[in-house]
C-alpha positions as CSV (number, residue, x, y, z in Angstrom):
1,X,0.0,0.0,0.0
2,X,1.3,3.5,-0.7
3,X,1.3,6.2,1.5
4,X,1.6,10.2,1.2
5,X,1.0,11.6,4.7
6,X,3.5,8.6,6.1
7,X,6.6,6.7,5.7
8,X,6.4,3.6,6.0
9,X,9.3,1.3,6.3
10,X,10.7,-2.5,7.3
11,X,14.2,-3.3,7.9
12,X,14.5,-7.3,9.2
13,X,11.9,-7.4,11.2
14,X,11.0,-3.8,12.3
15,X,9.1,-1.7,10.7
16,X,8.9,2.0,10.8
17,X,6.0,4.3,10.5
18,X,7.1,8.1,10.1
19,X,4.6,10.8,9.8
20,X,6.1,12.9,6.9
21,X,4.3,16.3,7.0
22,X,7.1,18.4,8.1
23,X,5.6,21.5,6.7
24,X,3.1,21.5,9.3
25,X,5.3,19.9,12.5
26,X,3.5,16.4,11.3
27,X,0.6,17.8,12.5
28,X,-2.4,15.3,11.7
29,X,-5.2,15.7,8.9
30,X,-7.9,13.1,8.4
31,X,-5.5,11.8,5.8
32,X,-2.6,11.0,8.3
33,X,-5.0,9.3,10.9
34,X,-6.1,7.1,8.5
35,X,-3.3,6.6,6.9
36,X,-1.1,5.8,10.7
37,X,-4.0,3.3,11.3
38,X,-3.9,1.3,8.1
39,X,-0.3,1.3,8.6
40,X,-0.5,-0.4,12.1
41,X,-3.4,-2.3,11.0
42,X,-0.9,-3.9,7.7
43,X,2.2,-4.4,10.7
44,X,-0.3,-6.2,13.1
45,X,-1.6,-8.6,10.3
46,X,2.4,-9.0,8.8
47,X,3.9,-12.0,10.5
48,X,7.7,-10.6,9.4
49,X,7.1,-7.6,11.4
50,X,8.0,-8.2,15.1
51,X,8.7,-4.9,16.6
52,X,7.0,-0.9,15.4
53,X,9.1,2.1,15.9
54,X,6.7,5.5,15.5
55,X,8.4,8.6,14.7
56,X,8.1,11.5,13.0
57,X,10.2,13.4,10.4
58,X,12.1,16.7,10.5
59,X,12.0,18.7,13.7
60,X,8.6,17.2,15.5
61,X,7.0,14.0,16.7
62,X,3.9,15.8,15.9
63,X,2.2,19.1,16.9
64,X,-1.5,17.1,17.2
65,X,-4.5,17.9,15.2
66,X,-4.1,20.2,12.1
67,X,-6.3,24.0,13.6
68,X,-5.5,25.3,10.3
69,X,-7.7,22.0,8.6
70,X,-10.3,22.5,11.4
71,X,-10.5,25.9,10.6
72,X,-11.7,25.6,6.8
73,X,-14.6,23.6,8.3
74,X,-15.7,25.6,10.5
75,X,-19.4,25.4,10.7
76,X,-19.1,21.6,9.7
77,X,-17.0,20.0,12.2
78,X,-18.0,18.1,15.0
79,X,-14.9,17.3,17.6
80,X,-16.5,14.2,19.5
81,X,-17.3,12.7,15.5
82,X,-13.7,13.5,14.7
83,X,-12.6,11.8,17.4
84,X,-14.6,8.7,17.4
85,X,-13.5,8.2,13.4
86,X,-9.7,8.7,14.0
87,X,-8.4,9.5,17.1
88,X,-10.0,6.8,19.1
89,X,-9.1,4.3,16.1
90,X,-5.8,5.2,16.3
91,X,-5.2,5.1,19.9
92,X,-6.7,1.9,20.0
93,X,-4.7,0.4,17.0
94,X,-1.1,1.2,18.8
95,X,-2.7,0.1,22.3
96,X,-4.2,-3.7,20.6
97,X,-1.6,-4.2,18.4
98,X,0.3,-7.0,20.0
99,X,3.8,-6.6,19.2
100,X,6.2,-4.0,20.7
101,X,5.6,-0.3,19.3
102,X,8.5,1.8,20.2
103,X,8.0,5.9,20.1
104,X,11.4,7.4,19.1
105,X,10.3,11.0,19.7
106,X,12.1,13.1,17.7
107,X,10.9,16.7,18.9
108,X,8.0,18.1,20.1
109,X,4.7,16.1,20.8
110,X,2.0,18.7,21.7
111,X,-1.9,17.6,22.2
112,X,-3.2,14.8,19.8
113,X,0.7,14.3,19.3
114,X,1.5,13.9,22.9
115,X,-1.4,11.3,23.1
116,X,-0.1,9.2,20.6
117,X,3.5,9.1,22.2
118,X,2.0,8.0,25.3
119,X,-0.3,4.9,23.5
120,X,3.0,3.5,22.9
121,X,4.8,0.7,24.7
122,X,7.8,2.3,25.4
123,X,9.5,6.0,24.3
124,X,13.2,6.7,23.4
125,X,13.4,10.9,23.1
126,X,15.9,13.1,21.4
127,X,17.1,15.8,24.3
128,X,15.6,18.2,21.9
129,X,12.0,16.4,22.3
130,X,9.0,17.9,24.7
131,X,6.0,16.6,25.5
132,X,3.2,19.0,26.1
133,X,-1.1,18.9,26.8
134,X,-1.7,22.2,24.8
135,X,-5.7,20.9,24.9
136,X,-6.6,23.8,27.8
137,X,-4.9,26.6,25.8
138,X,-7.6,26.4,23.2
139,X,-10.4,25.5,25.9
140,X,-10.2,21.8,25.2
141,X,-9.7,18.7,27.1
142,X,-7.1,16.2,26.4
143,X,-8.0,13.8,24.1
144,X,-6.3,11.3,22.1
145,X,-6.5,8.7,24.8
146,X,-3.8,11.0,27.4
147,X,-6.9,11.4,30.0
148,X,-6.5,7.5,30.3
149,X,-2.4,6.9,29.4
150,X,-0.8,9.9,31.6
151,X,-2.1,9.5,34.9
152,X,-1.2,6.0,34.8
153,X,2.3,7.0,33.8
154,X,2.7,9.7,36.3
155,X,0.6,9.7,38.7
156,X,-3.1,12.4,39.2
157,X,-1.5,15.5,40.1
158,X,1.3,15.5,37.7
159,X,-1.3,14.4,34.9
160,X,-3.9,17.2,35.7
161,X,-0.7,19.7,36.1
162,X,0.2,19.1,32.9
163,X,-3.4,19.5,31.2
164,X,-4.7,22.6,32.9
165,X,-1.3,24.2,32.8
166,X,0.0,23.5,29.0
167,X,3.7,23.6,30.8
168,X,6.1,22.3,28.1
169,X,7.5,19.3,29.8
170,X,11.4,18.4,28.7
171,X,13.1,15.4,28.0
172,X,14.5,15.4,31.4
173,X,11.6,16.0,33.3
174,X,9.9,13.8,30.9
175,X,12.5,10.8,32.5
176,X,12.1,11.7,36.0
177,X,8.6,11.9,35.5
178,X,8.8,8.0,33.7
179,X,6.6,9.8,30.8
180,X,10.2,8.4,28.7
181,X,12.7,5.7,29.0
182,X,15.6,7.2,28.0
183,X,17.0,10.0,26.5
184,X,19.7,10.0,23.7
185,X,21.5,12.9,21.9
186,X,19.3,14.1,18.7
187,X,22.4,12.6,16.7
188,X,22.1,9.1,17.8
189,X,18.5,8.7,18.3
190,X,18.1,6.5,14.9
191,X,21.2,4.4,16.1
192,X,19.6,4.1,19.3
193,X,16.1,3.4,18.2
194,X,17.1,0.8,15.9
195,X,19.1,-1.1,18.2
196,X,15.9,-1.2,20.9
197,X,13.8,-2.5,17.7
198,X,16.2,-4.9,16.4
199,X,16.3,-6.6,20.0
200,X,12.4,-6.4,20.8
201,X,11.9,-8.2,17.6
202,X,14.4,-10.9,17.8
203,X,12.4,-11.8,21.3
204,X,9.2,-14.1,21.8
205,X,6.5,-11.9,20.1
206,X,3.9,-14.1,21.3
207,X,5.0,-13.3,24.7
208,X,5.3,-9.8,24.6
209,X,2.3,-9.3,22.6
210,X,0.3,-11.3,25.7
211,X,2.1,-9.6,28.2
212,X,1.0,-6.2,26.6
213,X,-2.8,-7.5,26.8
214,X,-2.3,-8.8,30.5
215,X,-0.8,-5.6,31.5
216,X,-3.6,-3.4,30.1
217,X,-6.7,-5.5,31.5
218,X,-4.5,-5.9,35.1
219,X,-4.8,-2.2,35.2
220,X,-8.3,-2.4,35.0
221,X,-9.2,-5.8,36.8
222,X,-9.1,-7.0,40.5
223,X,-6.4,-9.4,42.1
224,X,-8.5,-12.8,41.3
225,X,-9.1,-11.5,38.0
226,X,-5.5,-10.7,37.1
227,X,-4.3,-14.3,38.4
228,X,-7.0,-15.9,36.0
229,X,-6.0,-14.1,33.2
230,X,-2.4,-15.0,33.5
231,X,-3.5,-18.4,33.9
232,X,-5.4,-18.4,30.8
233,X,-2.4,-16.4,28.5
234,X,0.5,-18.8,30.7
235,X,-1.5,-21.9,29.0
236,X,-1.0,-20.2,25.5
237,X,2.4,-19.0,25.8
238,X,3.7,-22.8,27.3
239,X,1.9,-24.3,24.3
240,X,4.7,-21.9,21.9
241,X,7.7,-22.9,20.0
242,X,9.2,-19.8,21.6
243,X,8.6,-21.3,25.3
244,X,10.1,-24.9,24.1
245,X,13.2,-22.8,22.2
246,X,13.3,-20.6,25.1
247,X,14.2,-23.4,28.1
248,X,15.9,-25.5,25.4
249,X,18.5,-22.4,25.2
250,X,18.5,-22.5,29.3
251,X,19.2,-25.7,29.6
252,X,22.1,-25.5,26.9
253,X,23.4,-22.2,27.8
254,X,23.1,-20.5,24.9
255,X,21.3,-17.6,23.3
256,X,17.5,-18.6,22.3
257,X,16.4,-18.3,18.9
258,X,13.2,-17.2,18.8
259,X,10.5,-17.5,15.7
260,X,8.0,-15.5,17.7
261,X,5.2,-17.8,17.3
């Protein structure tokens, strides 16, 4: 499938979505939300994919929903519809898909932008990259799935400080708030990112893609119904070639193989 709002690339077994509007700071149309989705949508169904990397090109990760394309419809725009056809799908694409998506924020992520750095799994940022909830500026609330990813990441009072104030949060704070996992040099964020990818997809996909679906219904379910559930997804996981592979390479001390299936 071609793409013109996206890049969309696989090396091994990663592939790499970029948003490619650097004109507007990758800022999203109806055209790039749809486009991202099908794009996650194609890795999720591709068994040679293993691991996503989402990033954006030039100087932002993305500066959230395109004002200037809201604008020319003004009068014939409705937020919550625009949200339930691509936001929402979008959020839930990165959040379902079960295989490792890795953010490798590149530079700013600012409302709708910032929400979709936070769907993913984990986040590698450039020291150059910000995070900020710009929603209450324009006499919004955050959207894009943040009300429900950022106060699990950091905690109430941080989240709401961050919506209600539109603070630009840095790199750094971004780490010592665990918003990121690390921080690289602008420089060697590719190197980096690529190396993080590379090694999530040479693991037990299976695996990771359960423990992803464990993790997100734990967070929601009670202590009886978090047992079961790993229960249920331990059965599936020591039926796997990757479980057998996995204490085969134990038991002969040596690095496992793994098909991810």
């Amino acid at each position: 499938m071609s793409y013109e709002t996206i890049l969309y690339e696989q090396d091994q077994a990663v592939a790499t979505i970029t948003f490619n509007r650097p004109e507007s700071l990758n800022a999203f149309n109806d055209q790039m939300i749809a486009e991202t989705t099908a794009a996650l949508k194609a890795a999720g169904r591709d068994d040679a994919v293993r691991c996503v990397v989402l990033t954006g090109s030039g100087r932002a990760f993305s500066a959230g929903q395109d004002l200037k394309d809201v604008r020319s419809r003004e009068g014939q725009f409705s937020i919550g519809d625009h949200l339930r056809h691509g936001f929402n799908k979008l959020v839930k694409a990165i959040i379902s898909l079960e295989k490792p998506v890795l953010g490798a924020i590149n530079g700013v992520a600012a409302g709708a932008g910032c929400g979709i750095a936070l769907a993913t799994d984990m986040r590698i940022a450039s020291h150059t990259a910000s995070f900020i909830l710009a929603f209450g500026r324009i006499g919004l609330v955050p959207d894009s799935g943040a009300s429900w990813t950022l106060p699990r990441l950091v905690g109430y009072a941080r989240a709401y400080e961050m919506a209600v104030t539109g603070e630009k949060i840095t790199a750094e704070k971004a780490l010592d708030w665990g918003l990121i996992n690390q921080i690289v040099p602008s420089e060697q964020l590719p190197e980096v990112v690529s190396a993080w990818a590379l090694s999530l997809a040479s693991g037990p996909t299976l695996a990771f893609g359960l423990t992803k679906r464990a993790m997100y219904k734990g967070s929601t379910s009670s202590l009886d119904g978090a047992l079961a559930y790993e229960a249920y997804l331990q059965e599936i996981t020591g039926r796997s070639d990757d479980f057998k592979e996995g204490v085969l390479a134990f038991v002969e001390k040596r690095e496992a193989r793994f098909k991810g299936r």
